[in-house]
C-alpha positions in Angstrom: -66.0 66.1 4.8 -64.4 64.7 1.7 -60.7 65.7 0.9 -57.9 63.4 -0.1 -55.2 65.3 2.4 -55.1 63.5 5.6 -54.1 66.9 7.0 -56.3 69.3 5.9 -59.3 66.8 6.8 -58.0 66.9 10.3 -57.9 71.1 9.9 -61.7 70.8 8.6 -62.9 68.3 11.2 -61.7 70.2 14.0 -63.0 73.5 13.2 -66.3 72.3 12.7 -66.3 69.9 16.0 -65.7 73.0 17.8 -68.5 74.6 16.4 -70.3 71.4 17.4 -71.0 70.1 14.5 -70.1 66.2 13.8 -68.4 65.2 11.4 -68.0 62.1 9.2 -64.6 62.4 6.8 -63.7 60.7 3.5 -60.9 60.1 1.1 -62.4 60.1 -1.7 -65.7 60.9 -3.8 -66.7 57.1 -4.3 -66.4 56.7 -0.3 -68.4 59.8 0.2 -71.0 58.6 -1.8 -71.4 55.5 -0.6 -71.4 57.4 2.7 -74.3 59.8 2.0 -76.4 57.3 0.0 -76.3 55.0 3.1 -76.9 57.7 5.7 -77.7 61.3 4.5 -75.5 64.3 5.6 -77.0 68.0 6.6 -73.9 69.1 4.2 -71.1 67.9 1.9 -67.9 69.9 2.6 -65.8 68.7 -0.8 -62.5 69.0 -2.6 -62.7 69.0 -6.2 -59.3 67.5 -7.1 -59.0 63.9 -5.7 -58.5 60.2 -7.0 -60.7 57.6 -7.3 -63.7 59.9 -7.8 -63.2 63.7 -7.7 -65.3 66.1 -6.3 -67.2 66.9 -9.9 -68.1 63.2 -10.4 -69.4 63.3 -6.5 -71.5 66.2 -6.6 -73.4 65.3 -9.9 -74.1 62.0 -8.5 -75.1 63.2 -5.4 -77.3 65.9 -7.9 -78.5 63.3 -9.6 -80.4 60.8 -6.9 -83.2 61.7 -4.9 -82.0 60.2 -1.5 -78.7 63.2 -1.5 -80.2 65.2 -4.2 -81.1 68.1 -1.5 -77.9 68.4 0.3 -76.3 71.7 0.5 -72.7 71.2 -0.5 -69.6 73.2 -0.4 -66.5 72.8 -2.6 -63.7 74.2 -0.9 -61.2 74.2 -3.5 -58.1 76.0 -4.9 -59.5 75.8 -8.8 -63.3 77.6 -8.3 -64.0 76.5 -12.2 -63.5 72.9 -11.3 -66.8 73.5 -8.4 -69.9 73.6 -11.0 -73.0 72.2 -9.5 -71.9 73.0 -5.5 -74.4 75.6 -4.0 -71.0 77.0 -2.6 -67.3 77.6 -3.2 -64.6 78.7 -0.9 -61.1 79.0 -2.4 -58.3 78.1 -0.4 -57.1 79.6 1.6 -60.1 80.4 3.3 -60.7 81.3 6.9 -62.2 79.1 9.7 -65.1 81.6 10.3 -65.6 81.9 6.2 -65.9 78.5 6.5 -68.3 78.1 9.4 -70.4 81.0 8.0 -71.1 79.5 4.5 -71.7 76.3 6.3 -74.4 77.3 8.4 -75.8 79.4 6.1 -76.3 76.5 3.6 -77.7 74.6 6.3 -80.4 77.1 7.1 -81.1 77.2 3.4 -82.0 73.7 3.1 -84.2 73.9 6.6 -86.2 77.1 4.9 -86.7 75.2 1.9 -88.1 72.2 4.3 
């Protein structure tokens, strides 16, 4: 989970813990992908528009190395343009089932293609 808003991490997070999913969260794209390098996610649930490294820059490095170059991501983000390269995008506002359902179904994806 990688979104510069304290608050809307904390909406994220808790939606998918009680879907029983675990999640790890980030400020940042340059802590994310420190993050998945060192231990690979089943997803990347992104913003697009943060400091440091936006969600771009984090999703064509993740692209572009073979240890995170499989994982399904999702931009969730209120500029869609700004999401090239995501296998997803949900613009906000999206809903907590939306969410859930594009999750999982990027998920299975990446276990068919496995």
């Amino acid at each position: 989970m990688v979104d510069d808003e304290p608050d809307l991490r904390y909406l994220l997070r808790r939606v998918f813990e009680r879907a029983g999913y675990e999640v790890a969260e980030c400020g940042n794209g340059a802590t994310a992908l420190e993050a998945a390098l060192r231990s690979p996610p089943d997803l990347v649930v992104t913003d697009m528009m943060m400091p440091v490294m936006g969600g771009a820059e984090l999703v064509r490095r993740l692209r572009a190395d073979a240890v995170t170059a499989q994982i399904p991501i999702l931009a969730v983000t209120g500029d869609a343009h700004l999401a090239g390269g995501a296998d997803a995008v949900l613009a906000k506002p999206w809903t907590s089932q939306l969410l859930l359902t594009t999750a999982t179904a990027l998920m299975a994806q990446k276990a068919d293609r496995t």
